[in-house]
C-alpha positions as CSV (number, residue, x, y, z in Angstrom):
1,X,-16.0,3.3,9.6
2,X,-18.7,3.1,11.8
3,X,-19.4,0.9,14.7
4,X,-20.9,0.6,18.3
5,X,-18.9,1.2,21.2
6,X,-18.6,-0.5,24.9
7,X,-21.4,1.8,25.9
8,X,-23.7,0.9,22.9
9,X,-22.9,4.5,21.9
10,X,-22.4,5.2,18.1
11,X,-18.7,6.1,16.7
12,X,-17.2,7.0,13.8
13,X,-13.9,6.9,12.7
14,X,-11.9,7.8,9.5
15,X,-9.9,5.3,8.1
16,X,-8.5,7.4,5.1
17,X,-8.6,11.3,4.0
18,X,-8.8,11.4,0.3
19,X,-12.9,10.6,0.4
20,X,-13.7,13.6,2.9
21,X,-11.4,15.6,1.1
22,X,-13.5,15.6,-1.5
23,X,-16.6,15.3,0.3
24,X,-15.6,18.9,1.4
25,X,-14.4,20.4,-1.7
26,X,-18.2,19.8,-3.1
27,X,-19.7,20.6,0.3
28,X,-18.2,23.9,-0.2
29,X,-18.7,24.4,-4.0
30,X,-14.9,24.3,-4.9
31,X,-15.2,21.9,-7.8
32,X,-17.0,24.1,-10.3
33,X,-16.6,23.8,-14.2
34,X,-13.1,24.2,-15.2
35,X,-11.8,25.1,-11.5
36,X,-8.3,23.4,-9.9
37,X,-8.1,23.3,-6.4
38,X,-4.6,22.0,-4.3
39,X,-5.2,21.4,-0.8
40,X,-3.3,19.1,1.8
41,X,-3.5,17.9,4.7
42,X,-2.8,16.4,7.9
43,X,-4.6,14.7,11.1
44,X,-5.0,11.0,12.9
45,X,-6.9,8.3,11.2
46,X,-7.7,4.7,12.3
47,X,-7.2,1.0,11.1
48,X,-10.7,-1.3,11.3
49,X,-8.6,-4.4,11.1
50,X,-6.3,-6.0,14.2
51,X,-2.8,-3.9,13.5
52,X,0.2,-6.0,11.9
53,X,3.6,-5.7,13.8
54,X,4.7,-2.0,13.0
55,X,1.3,-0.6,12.6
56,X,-0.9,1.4,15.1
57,X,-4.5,1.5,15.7
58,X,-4.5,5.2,15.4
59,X,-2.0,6.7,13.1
60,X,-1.3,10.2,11.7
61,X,-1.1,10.9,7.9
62,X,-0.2,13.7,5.5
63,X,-1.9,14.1,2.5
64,X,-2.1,16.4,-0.9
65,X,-5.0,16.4,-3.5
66,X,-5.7,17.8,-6.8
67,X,-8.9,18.5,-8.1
68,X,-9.8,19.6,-11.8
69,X,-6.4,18.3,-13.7
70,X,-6.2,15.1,-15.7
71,X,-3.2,14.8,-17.7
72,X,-0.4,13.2,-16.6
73,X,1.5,16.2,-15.8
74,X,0.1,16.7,-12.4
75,X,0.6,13.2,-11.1
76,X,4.3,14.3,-12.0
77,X,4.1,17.2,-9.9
78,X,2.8,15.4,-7.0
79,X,5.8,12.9,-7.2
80,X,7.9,15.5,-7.6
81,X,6.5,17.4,-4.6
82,X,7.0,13.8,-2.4
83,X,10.2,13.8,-3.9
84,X,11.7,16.8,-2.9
85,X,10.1,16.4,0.8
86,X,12.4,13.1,1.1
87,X,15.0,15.0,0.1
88,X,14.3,18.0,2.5
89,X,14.4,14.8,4.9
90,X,17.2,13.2,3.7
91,X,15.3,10.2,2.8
92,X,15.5,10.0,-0.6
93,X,18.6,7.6,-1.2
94,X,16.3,4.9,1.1
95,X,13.0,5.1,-1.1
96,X,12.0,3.5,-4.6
97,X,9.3,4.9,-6.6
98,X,7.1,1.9,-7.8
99,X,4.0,2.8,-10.1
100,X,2.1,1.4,-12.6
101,X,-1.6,1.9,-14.5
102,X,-4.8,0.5,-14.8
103,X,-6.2,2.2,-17.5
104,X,-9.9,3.6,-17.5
105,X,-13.0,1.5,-16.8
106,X,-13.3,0.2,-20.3
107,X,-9.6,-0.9,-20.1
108,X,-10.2,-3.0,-16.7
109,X,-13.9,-4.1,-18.2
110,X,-11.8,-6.0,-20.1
111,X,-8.9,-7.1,-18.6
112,X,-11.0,-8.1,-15.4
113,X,-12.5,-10.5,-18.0
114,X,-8.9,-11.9,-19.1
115,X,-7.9,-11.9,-15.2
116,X,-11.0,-14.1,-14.4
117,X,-10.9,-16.5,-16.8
118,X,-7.2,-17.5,-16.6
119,X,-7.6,-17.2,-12.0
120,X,-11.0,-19.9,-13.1
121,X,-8.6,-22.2,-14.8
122,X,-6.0,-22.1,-11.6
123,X,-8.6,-22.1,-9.2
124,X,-7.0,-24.9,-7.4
125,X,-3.9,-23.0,-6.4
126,X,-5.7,-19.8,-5.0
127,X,-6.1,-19.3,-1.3
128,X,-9.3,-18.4,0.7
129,X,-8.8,-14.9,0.7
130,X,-8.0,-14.8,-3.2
131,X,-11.0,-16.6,-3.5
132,X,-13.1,-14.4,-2.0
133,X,-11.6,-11.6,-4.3
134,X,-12.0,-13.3,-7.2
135,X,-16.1,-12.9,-7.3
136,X,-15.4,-8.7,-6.3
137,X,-11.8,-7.5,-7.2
138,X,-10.0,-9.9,-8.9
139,X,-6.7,-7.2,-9.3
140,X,-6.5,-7.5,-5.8
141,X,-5.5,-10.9,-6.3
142,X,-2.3,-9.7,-8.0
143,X,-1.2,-7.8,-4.8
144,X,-1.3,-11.8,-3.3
145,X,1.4,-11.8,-0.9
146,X,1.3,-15.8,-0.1
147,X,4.6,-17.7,-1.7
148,X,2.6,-20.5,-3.2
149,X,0.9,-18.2,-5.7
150,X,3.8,-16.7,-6.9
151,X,4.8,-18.1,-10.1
152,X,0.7,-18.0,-11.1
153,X,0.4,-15.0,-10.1
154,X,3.7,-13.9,-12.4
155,X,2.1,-15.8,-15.4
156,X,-1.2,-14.1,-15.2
157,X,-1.8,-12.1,-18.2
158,X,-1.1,-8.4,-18.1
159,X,-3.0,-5.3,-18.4
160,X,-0.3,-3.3,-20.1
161,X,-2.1,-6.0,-22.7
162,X,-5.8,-4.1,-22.4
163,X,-5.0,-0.8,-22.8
164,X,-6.5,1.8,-25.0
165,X,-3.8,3.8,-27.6
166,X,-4.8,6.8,-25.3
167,X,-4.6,5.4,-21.7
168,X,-0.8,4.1,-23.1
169,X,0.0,7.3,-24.2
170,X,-1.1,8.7,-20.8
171,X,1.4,6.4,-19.1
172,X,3.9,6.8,-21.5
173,X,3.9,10.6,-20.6
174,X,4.2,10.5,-17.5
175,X,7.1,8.0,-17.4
176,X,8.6,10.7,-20.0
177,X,8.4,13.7,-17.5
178,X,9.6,12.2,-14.5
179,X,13.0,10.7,-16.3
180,X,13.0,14.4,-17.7
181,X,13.2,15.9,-14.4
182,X,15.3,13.0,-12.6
183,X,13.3,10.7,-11.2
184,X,13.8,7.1,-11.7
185,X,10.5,4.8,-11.3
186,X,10.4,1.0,-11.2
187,X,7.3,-0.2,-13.6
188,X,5.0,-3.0,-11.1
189,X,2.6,-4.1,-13.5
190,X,1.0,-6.1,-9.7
191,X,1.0,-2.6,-8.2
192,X,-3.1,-2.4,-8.1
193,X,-5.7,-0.6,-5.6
194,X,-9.0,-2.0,-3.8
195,X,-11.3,0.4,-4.7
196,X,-12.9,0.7,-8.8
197,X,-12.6,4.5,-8.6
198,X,-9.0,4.4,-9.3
199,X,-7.8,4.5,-12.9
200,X,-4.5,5.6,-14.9
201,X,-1.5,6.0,-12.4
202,X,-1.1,4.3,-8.9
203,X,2.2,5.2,-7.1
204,X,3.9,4.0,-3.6
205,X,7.2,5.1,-2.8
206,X,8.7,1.9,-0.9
207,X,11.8,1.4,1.3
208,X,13.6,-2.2,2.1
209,X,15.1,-0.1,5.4
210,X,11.5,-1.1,7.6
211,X,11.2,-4.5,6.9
212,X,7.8,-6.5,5.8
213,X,6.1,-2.6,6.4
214,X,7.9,-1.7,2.9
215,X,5.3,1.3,1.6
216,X,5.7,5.2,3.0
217,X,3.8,6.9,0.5
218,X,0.8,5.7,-1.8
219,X,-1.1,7.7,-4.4
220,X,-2.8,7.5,-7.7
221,X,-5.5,9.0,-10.3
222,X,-9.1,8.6,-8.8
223,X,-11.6,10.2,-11.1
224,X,-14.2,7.7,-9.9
225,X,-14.1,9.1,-6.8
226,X,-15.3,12.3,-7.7
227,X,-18.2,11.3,-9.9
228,X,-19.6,8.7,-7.8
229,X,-19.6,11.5,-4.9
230,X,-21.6,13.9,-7.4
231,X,-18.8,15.6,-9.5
232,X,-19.6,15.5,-12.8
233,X,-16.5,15.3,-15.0
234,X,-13.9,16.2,-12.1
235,X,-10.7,14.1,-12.1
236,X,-8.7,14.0,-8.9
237,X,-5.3,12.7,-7.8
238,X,-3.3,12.3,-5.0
239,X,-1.1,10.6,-2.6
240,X,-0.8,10.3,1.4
241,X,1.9,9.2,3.6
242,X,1.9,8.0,7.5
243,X,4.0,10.1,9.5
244,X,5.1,7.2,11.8
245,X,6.5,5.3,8.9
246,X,8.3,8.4,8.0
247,X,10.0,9.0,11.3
248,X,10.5,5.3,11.8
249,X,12.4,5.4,8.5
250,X,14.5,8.9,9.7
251,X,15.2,6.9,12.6
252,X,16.7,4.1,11.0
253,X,18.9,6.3,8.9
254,X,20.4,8.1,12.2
255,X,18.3,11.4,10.6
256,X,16.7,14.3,12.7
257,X,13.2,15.3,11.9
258,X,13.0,18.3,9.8
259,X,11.4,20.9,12.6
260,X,14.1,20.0,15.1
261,X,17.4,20.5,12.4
262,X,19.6,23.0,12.2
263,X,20.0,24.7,9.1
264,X,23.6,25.1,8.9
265,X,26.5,23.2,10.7
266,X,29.7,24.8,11.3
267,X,33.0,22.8,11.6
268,X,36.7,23.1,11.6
269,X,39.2,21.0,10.8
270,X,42.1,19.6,13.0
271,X,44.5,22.4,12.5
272,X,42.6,25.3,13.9
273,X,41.0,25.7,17.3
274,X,37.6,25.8,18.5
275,X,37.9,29.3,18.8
276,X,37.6,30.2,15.1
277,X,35.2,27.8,14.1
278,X,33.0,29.3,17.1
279,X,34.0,32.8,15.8
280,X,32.8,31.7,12.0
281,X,29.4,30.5,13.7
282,X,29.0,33.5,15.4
283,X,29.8,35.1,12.2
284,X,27.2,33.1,10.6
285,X,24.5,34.2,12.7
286,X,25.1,37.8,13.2
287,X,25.0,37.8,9.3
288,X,21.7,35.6,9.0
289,X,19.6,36.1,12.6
290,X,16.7,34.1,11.2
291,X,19.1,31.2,10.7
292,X,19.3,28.0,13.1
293,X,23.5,27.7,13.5
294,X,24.4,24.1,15.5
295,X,28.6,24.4,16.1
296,X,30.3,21.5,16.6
297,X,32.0,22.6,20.2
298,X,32.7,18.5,20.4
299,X,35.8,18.4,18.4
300,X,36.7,15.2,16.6
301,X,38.1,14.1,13.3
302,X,36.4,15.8,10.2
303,X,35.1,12.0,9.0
304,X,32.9,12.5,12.6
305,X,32.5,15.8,12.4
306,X,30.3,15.0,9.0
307,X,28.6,11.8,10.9
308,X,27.2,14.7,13.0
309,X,26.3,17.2,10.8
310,X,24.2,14.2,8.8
311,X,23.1,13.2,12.0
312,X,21.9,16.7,13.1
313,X,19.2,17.3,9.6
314,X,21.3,20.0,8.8
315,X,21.1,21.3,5.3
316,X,24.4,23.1,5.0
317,X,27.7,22.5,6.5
318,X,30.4,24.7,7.0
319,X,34.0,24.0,7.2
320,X,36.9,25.9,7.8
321,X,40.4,24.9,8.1
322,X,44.1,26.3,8.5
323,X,44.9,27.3,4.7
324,X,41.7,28.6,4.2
325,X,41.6,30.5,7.5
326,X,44.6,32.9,6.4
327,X,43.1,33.5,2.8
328,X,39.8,34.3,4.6
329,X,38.0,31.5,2.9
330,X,35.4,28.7,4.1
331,X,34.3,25.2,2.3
332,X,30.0,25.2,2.1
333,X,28.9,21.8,1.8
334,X,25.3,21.1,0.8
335,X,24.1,17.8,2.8
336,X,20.5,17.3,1.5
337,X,20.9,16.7,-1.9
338,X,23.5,15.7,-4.2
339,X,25.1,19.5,-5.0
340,X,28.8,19.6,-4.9
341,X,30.8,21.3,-2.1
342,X,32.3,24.8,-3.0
343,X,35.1,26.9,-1.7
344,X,33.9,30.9,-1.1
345,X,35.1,34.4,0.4
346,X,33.8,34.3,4.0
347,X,32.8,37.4,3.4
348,X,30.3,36.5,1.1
349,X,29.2,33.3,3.3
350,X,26.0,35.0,4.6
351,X,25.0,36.4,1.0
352,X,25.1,33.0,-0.3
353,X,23.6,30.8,2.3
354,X,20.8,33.7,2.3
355,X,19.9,33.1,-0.9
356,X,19.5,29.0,-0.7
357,X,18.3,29.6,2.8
358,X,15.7,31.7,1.3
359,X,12.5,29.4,0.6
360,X,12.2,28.2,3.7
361,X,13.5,31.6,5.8
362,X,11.9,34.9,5.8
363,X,14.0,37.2,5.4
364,X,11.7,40.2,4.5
């Protein structure tokens, strides 16, 4: 948005990505015929309006885009992708995938129609601000947060109801792959966006850990976008999240962002000194250099021990304790995720946590 400053001098300031993302993909003559481009991204943008409690004026986002794809198997892959980041971050248990879809232009041509008439014959119970969006975006209505509207709102016809067989399908599909690949979404038929270049699948991921600030991630289909820029016939999708709401939610959870965790937390249980847990760390790192290795030196009770190594962001623990010490064996404990623990040689410890440490260490 644009506006004058103190000094009468002009500035400009981004409130969003996903438009000068694509801005830049034509700019730059990425969107050809039959060509699909991923990008992301990350960088500060600004709010226009006065910041609710637990917003900032400036605020940093992350964001990833696909150009050139328009089934619903790439909206799957970009919830998946969100989905495993949470998981990297240890997140995931504290997030709920909402999504829902709006069909193509035809489909909300004619349930704007439905949504209008029935909001005309309650007109009495809407609020200034619903009546304002009643004459430009009356889905926006839906997303009505005041109490009084409520149960009108709920009654209000659906648009699940105005959908084409092939814009169904498309939704049906997509609920298919995520369950397929174990992801569990709740359906919010009021789950709508501002802007008419959206169609097909809108998405949030939402959390009830940061009170009335309950969305971390939004995305959704916007093929509008793309045409009304000046390409022809060039869906695009995506989704963005604010890196403050992230870390605000790590924080709540007692979590350690990702860049400062270690990778592997070493442990030993009450019977054996300090001495050869530190020896099995030391172990660990001579065997994989590349490798961030937190000991505990703190002692405590395993149950703390654990409170730690979920504290520190590690993604592996590894416990050793008198029985397994004298058969030359270690417990390896995955903490992000929901693998079960295992019991291995320590002489193959480095060999194994090499090759789960290996997408995201380089080992060549």
């Amino acid at each position: 948005y644009t506006f004058s400053d103190r000094k009468g001098e002009s500035m400009s300031l981004r409130p969003e990505n996903t438009a000068g993302c694509v801005r830049a993909a034509i700019e730059n003559g990425m969107l050809q015929p039959g060509s699909v481009n991923r990008i992301w991204y990350t960088g500060p943008m600004f709010r226009y309006e006065r910041p609710q409690l637990g917003r900032q004026r400036q605020f940093f986002q992350v964001g990833a885009e696909v150009y050139g794809l328009s089934g619903p198997a790439v909206e799957a892959e970009l919830i998946l992708l969100s989905a495993r980041l949470w998981r990297e971050l240890g997140i995931l248990d504290a997030l709920t995938l909402e999504f829902n879809t709006l069909g193509d232009p035809d489909d909300r041509a004619r349930y704007r129609e439905k949504l209008v008439t029935y909001f005309e014959e309650h007109k009495e119970l809407l609020d200034e601000d619903s009546l304002r969006r009643l004459e430009k975006n009356p889905l926006r209505i839906l997303d009505s947060k005041n109490p009084a509207m409520q149960d009108m709102i709920n009654a209000a016809p659906a648009l699940r109801d105005s959908l084409s067989a092939a814009s169904a399908n498309h939704f049906d599909e997509l609920k298919s792959l995520l369950l397929a690949n174990g992801i569990e979404a709740t359906e919010n038929p009021r789950l709508v966006r501002g802007l008419d270049y959206y169609s097909h699948t809108v998405f949030e991921w939402t959390t009830t850990q940061l009170g009335s600030q309950s969305a971390v991630c939004a995305g959704g289909r916007y093929d509008g976008l793309l045409e009304q820029l000046g390409a022809r016939n060039m869906p695009g999708v995506g989704w963005a999240f604010g890196m403050e709401r992230v870390l605000a939610l790590m924080e709540k959870l007692g979590k350690t962002a990702a860049a400062d965790a270690p990778d592997i937390f070493v442990m030993g249980t009450d019977e054996i000194s300090s001495s050869d847990s530190l020896a099995l760390a030391e172990f660990i790192r001579e065997q994989l250099p590349k490798a961030s290795v937190l000991h505990n030196t703190s002692g405590g009770s395993l149950k703390s021990q654990f409170r730690k190594a979920d504290k520190s962001g590690a993604a592996f623990a590894v416990i050793v304790g008198g029985d397994e010490l004298a058969k030359g064996l270690v417990t390896l404990k995955p903490l992000l995720g929901r693998e079960e623990q295992k019991t291995i040689a320590r002489q193959d410890l480095g060999q194994t946590l090499q090759g789960l440490l290996s997408s995201s260490l380089d080992y060549s």
